[in-house]
C-alpha positions as CSV (number, residue, x, y, z in Angstrom):
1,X,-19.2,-31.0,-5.1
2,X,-20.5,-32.6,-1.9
3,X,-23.4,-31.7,0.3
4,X,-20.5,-30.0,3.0
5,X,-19.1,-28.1,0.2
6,X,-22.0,-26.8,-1.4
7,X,-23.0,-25.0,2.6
8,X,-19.9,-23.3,2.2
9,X,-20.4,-19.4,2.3
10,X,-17.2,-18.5,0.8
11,X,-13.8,-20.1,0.3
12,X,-11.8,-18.2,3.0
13,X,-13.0,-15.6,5.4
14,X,-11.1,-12.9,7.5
15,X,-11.8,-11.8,10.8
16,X,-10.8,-8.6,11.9
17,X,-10.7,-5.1,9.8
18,X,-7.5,-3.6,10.7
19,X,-4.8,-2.9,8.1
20,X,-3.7,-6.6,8.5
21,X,-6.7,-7.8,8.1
22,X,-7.9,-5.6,5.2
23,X,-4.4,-6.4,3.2
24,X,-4.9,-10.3,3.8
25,X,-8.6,-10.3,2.0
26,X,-7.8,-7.4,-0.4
27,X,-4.9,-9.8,-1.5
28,X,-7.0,-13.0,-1.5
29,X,-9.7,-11.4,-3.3
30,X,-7.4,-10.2,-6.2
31,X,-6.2,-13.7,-6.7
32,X,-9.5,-14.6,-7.6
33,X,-10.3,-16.5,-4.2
34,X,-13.7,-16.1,-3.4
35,X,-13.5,-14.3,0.1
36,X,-15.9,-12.4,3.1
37,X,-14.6,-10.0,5.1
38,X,-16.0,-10.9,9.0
39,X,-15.9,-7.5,11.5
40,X,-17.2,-4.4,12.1
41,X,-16.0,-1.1,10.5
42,X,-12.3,-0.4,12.6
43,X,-12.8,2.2,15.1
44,X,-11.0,5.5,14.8
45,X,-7.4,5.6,15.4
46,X,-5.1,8.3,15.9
47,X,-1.8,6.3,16.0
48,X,0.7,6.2,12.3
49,X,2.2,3.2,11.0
50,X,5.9,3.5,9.4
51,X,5.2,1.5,6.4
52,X,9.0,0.3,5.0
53,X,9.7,0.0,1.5
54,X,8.4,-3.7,1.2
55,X,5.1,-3.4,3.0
56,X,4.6,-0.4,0.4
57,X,5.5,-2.4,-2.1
58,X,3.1,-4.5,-1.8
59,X,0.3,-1.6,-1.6
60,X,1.6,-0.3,-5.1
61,X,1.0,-4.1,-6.2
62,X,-2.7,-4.2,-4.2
63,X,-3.8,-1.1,-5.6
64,X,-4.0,0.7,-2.2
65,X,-0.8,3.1,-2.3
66,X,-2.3,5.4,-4.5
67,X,-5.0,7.0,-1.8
68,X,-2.3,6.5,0.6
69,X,0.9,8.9,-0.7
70,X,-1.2,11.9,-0.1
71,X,-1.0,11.8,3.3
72,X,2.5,10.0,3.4
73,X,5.7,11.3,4.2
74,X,8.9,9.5,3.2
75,X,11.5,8.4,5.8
76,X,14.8,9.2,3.9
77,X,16.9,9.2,7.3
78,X,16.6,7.6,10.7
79,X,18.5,9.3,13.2
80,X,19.5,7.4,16.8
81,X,20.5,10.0,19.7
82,X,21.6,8.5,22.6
83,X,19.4,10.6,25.6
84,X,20.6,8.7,28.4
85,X,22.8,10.0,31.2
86,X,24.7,6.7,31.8
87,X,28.4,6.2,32.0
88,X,28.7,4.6,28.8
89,X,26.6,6.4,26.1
90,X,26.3,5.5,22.0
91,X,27.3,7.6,19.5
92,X,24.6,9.2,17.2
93,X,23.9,7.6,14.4
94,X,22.4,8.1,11.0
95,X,21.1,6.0,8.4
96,X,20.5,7.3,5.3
97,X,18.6,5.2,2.4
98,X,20.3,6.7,-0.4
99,X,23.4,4.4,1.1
100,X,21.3,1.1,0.3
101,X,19.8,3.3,-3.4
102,X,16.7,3.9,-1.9
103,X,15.1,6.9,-1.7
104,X,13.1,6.0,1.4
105,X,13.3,3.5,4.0
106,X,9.3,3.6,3.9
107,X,6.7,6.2,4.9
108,X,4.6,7.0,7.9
109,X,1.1,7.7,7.1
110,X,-2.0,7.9,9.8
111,X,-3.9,4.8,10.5
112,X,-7.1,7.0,9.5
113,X,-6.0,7.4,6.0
114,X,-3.9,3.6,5.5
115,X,-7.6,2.2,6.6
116,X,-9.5,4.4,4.3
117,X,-7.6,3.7,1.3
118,X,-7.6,-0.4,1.9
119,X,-11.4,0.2,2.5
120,X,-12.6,1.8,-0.7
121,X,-10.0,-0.9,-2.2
122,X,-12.1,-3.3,-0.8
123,X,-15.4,-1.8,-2.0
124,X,-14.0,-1.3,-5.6
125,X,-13.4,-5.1,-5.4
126,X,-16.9,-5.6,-4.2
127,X,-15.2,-7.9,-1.7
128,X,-18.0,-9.4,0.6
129,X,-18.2,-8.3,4.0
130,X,-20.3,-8.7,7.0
131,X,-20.6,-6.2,9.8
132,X,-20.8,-8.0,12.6
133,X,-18.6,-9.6,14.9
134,X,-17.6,-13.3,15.3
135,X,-18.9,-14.7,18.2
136,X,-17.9,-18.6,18.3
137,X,-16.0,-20.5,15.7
138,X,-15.8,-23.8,15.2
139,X,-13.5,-26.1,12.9
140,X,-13.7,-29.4,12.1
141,X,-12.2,-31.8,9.4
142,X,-14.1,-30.1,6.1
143,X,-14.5,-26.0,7.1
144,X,-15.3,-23.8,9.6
145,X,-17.9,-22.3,10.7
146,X,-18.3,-19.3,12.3
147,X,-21.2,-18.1,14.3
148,X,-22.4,-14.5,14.0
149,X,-24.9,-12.7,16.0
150,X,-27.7,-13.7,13.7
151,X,-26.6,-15.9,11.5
152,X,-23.1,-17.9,10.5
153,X,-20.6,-18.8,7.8
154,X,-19.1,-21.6,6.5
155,X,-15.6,-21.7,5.2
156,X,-12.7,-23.5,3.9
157,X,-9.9,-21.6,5.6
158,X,-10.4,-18.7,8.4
159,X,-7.7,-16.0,8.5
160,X,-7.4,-14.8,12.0
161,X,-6.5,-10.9,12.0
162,X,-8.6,-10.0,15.1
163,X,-6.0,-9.0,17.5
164,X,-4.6,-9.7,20.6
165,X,-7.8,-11.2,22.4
166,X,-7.8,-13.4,18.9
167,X,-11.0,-15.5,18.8
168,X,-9.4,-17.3,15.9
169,X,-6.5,-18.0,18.2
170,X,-8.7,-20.1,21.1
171,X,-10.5,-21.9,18.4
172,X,-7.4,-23.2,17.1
173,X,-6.2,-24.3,20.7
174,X,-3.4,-22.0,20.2
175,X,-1.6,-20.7,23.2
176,X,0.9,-18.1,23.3
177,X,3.5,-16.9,25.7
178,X,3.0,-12.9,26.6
179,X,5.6,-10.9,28.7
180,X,5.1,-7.3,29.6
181,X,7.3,-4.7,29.6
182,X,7.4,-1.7,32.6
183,X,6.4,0.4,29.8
184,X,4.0,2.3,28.8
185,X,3.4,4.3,25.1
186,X,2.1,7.5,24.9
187,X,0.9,8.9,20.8
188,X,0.3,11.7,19.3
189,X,0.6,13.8,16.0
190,X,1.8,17.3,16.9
191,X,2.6,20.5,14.1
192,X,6.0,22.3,14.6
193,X,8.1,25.5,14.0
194,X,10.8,23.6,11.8
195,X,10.7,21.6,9.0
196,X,11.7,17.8,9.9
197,X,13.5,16.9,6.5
198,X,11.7,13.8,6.3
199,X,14.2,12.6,8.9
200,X,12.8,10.0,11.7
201,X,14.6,11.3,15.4
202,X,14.7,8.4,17.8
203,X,15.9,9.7,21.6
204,X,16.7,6.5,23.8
205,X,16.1,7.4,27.1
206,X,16.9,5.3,30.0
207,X,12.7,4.2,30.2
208,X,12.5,3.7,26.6
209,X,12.9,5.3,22.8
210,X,11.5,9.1,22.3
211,X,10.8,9.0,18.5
212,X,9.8,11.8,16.5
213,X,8.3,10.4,13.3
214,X,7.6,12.8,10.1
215,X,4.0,13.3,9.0
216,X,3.2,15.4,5.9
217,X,4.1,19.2,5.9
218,X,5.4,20.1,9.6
219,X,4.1,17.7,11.6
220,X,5.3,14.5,13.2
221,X,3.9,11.4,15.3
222,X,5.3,11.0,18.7
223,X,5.9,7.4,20.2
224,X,6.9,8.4,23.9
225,X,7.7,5.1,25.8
226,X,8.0,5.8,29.5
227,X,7.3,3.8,32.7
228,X,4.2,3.9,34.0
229,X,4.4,6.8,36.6
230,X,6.1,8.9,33.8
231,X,3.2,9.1,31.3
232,X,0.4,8.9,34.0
233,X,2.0,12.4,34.6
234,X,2.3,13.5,30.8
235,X,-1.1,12.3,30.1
236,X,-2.4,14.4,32.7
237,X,-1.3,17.5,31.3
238,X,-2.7,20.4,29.2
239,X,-2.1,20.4,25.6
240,X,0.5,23.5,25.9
241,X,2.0,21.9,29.2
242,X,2.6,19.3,27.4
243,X,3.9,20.4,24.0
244,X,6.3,22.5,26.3
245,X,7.5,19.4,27.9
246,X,7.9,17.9,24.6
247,X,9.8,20.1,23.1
248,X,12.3,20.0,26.1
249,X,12.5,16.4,25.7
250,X,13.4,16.8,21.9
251,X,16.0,19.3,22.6
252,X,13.8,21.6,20.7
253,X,15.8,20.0,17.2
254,X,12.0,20.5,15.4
255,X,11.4,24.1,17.1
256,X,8.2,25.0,19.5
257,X,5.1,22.2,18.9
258,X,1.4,22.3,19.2
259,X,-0.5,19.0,19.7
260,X,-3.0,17.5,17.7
261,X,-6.5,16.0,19.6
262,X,-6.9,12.8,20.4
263,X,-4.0,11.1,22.4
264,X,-3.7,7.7,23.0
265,X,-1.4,5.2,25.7
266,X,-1.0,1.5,26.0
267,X,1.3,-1.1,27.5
268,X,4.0,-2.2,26.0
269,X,4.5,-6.3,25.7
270,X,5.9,-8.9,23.8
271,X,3.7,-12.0,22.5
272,X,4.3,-14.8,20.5
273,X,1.9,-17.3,19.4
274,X,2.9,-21.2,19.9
275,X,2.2,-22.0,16.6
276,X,0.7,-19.5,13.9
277,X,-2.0,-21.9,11.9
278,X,-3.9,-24.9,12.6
279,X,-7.5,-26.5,12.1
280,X,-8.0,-24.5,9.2
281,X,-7.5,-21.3,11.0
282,X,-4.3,-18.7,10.3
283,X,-3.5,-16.0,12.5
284,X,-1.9,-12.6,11.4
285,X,-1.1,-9.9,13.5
286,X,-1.4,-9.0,16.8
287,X,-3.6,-12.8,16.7
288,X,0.2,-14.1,16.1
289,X,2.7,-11.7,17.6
290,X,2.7,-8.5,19.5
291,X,5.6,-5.9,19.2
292,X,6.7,-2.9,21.3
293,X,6.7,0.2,19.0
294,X,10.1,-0.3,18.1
295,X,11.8,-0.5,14.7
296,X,8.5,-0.2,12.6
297,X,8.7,-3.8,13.0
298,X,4.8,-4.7,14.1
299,X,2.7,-3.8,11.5
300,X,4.8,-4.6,9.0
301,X,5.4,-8.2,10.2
302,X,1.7,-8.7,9.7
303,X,1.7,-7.5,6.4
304,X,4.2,-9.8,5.7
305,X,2.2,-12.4,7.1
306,X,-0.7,-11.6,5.0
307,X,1.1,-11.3,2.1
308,X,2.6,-15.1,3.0
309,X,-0.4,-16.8,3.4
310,X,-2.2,-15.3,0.0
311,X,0.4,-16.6,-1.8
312,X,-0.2,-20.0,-0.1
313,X,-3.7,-20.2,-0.3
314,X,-3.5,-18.5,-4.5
315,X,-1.0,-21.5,-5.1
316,X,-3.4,-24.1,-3.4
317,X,-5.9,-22.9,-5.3
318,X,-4.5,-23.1,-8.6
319,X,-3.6,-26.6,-8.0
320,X,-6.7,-27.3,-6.8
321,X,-5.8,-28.1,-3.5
322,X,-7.4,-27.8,0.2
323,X,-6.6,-24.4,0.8
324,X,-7.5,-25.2,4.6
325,X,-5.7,-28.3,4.6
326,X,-2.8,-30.0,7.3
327,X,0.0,-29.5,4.8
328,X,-0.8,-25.6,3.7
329,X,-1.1,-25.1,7.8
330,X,2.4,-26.0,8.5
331,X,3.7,-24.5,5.3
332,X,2.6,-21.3,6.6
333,X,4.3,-21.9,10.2
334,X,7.3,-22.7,8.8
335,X,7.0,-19.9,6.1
336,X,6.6,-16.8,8.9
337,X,9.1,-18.8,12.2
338,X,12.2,-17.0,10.9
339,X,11.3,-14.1,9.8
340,X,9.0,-13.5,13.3
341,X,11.9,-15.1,15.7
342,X,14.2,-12.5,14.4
343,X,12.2,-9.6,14.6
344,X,10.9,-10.9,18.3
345,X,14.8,-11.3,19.5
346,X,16.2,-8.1,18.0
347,X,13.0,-5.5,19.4
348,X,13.2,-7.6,22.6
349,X,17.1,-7.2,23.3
350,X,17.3,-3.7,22.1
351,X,14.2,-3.1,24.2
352,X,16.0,-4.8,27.5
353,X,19.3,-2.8,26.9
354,X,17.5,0.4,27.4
355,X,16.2,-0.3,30.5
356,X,19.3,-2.5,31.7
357,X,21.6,-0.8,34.7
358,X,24.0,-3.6,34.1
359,X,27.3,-1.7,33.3
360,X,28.0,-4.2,30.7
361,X,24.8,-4.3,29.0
362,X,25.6,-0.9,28.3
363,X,28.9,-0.7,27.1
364,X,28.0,-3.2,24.3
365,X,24.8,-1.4,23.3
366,X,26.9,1.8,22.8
367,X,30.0,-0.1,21.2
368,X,27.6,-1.8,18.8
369,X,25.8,1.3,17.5
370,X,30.0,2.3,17.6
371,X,30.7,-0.2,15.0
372,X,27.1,0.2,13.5
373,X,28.2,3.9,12.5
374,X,32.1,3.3,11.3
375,X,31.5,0.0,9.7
376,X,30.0,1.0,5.9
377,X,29.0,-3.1,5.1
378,X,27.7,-3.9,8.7
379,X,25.4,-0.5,8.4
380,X,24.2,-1.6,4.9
381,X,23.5,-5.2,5.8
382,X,21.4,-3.8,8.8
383,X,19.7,-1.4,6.8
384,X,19.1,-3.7,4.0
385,X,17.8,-6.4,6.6
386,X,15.6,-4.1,8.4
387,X,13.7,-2.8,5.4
388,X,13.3,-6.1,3.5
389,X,14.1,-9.2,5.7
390,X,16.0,-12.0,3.9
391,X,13.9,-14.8,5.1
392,X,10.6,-13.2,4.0
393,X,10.3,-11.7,1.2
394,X,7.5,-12.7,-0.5
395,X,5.6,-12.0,-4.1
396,X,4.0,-8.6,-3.1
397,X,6.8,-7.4,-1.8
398,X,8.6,-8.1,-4.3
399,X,5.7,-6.1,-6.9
400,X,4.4,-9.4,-8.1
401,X,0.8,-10.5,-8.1
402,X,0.2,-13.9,-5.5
C-alpha cells in the first residue's frame, strides 16, 4: 500500500443523510466496503415517500423494511380523476396491482419513520459516521479529500447524496440544466371520517395533480400542487378552514378531515445533472435529478441510483479494482441515463399537459388515459414499467445482495 493510500480514512464516503443517502452507505457497508457516513443528523420532515415494490424490495434485502411496515400502508389501487373543467376531459381510471399479481404497487410511509429505520440500520452496522457537514472537497488523481469543519477525510470514491445545492456536484465540475415549473406543493398528513381502502386518489386539476395518498389507519398525505397565488392562499388558512377547503376539493370521497401539524410548501422544478459521476465523485438524488411530486417517481429514482452504484463499487471491489476510477465513473453514467431520461420525459410531459390550454394537448392527454383504461396489455405494460423500470433493475431490487 503506498503512502496516499495508507492517509485514506475510508474506502468511500457519503455525503448527505437523507433516505438516498442512508440506503447508498447502508448498501456499501453490507458489501463489506469499508464506508463513513459525512452529514449531520436529517432535520425533521413531515412529507411521505410512496416507496414502489422495487425500492421496498430492496429495504427487505438491506434489513431496513422491517421498522418500516409498521407505519406503512400498501398502495393496492391508484385512482386518476380528471378534476378539470376543460372541453375535453379523461376518463377515470383505475389501476389495480392484483392485475400485474401484486398485492401492492408499493407503500407510503412518513419520512420520520423511513429515516428512523435506515438510521438504527445504520448503527446496528456500526457504520462510521461523522456529524458535521462538508465544507470543501477536493479530488484529484488518487482520492478525495474532503474538508470538515475541524478536521478532513480522505477517500477513494465520494457518493454525493447532499441535494439540490450538491457540494459533490461543483467539485466534480458538474453542471446541470434546472427549469421551474409555475407550481407550487403544498403537504400534509390529515385523519378522516372514511376509510381510504388503501386506494391512492389523484385529482388533476387544471394547476396540477390533487393526490390523496393512504397513511396507516384513516389517514392520508396530501400533495396539493397549485400555482403560486393558490397555495399562498391555502397556506394562510386555519387548520379547520383548511380541512373544509380540502374536503371540497376531494369531493368529500374520504368524508370530513382534520389536519395534522406541521405543513410544508416548495416549488416545483425539473433538474438534470449533465453528467451523474466524475473525479471520483457520484451523485444520487436530488445532487443528480429533481422531480415534481408526480408518479412516486423521485425518491425512488435515487434509490435506484444507490442501489446502482453499490453494486458497482461491491463488483470493483471484489476484483480489486479502483472503485473511484475513470471506467467505474462512466459505467455508472451510462448505467442510470435510461432509466433517469425516461422518468424525466414522462413526469415532465404529463406535468405540461396539465397546465397546457392548447386544445390539442388536451384531447390526447384524455384519449391516452382513454386507451390507458380499455386496452388490458397497454395498462399492464405501464403498470409493470412504472413499478419496476426495464432499464434498471438492479440486484436489490431484485432481493439479491450487491
Amino acid at each position: 500500500m503506498s503512502a496516499i493510500e495508507s492517509n485514506l480514512t475510508a474506502e468511500a464516503a457519503v455525503v448527505g443523510a437523507g433516505p438516498v443517502g442512508l440506503v447508498s452507505a447502508i448498501a456499501l457497508q453490507t458489501a463489506g466496503v469499508d464506508t463513513v457516513l459525512i452529514a449531520p443528523a436529517a432535520k425533521p420532515d413531515q412529507r411521505t415517500t410512496a416507496l414502489l415494490a422495487g425500492s421496498v424490495t430492496a429495504l427487505v434485502t438491506l434489513g431496513v423494511w422491517r421498522a418500516c411496515l409498521p407505519h406503512a400502508a400498501p398502495l393496492r389501487q391508484i385512482r386518476i380523476v380528471d378534476s378539470t373543467r376543460r372541453l375535453f376531459r379523461a376518463p377515470e381510471i383505475v389501476f389495480d396491482a392484483e392485475e400485474i399479481g401484486l398485492e401492492a404497487f408499493g407503500y407510503n410511509v412518513e419520512n420520520r419513520h423511513l429515516v428512523a429505520a435506515l438510521e438504527a440500520r445504520a448503527a446496528e452496522l456500526r457504520l462510521a459516521r461523522i456529524a458535521a457537514p462538508a465544507v470543501e472537497i477536493t479530488p484529484d488523481a488518487n482520492a478525495v479529500t474532503i474538508k470538515l469543519g475541524d478536521g478532513q477525510a480522505r477517500v477513494r470514491l465520494v457518493i454525493g447524496a447532499d441535494g439540490q445545492r450538491s457540494l459533490c456536484r461543483a467539485a466534480a465540475g458538474i453542471g446541470s440544466s434546472r427549469r421551474e415549473y409555475p407550481q407550487v406543493a403544498l403537504t400534509l398528513n390529515l385523519s378522516h371520517a372514511r376509510p381510504h381502502r388503501n386506494i391512492s386518489t389523484e385529482f388533476h386539476t387544471e394547476h396540477g395533480p390533487f393526490t390523496l395518498v393512504p397513511l396507516p389507519g384513516q389517514r392520508s398525505s396530501l400533495v396539493w400542487v397549485d400555482d403560486p397565488e393558490g397555495v399562498a392562499v391555502m397556506s394562510a388558512k386555519n387548520d379547520t378552514t383548511l380541512a373544509a377547503e380540502i374536503e371540497r376539493r376531494a369531493h368529500s370521497l374520504l368524508g370530513s378531515m382534520s389536519i395534522d401539524s406541521g405543513r410544508g410548501t416548495f416549488p416545483l422544478a425539473v433538474e438534470t445533472a449533465s453528467r451523474l459521476a466524475g473525479e471520483r465523485i457520484v451523485l444520487v438524488g436530488e445532487a443528480a435529478h429533481v422531480l415534481p411530486p408526480i408518479g412516486a417517481q423521485g425518491l425512488n429514482l435515487g434509490l435506484r441510483d444507490a442501489a446502482t452504484i453499490a453494486e458497482l463499487v461491491a463488483d470493483a471491489r471484489r476484483r480489486n479494482a479502483d472503485i473511484g476510477a475513470p471506467e467505474l465513473m462512466t459505467r455508472y453514467d451510462t448505467a442510470r441515463a435510461a432509466d433517469l431520461r425516461s422518468c424525466t420525459l414522462a413526469v415532465d410531459v404529463l406535468n405540461r399537459s396539465l397546465l397546457s390550454d392548447f386544445l390539442p394537448i388536451q384531447a390526447t392527454r384524455g384519449f391516452s388515459l382513454y386507451l390507458l383504461d380499455r386496452i388490458g396489455m397497454v395498462r399492464r405494460t405501464l403498470m409493470r414499467q412504472g413499478v419496476a423500470p426495464i432499464v434498471s433493475q438492479p440486484r436489490l431490487m431484485r432481493g439479491e445482495t450487491v
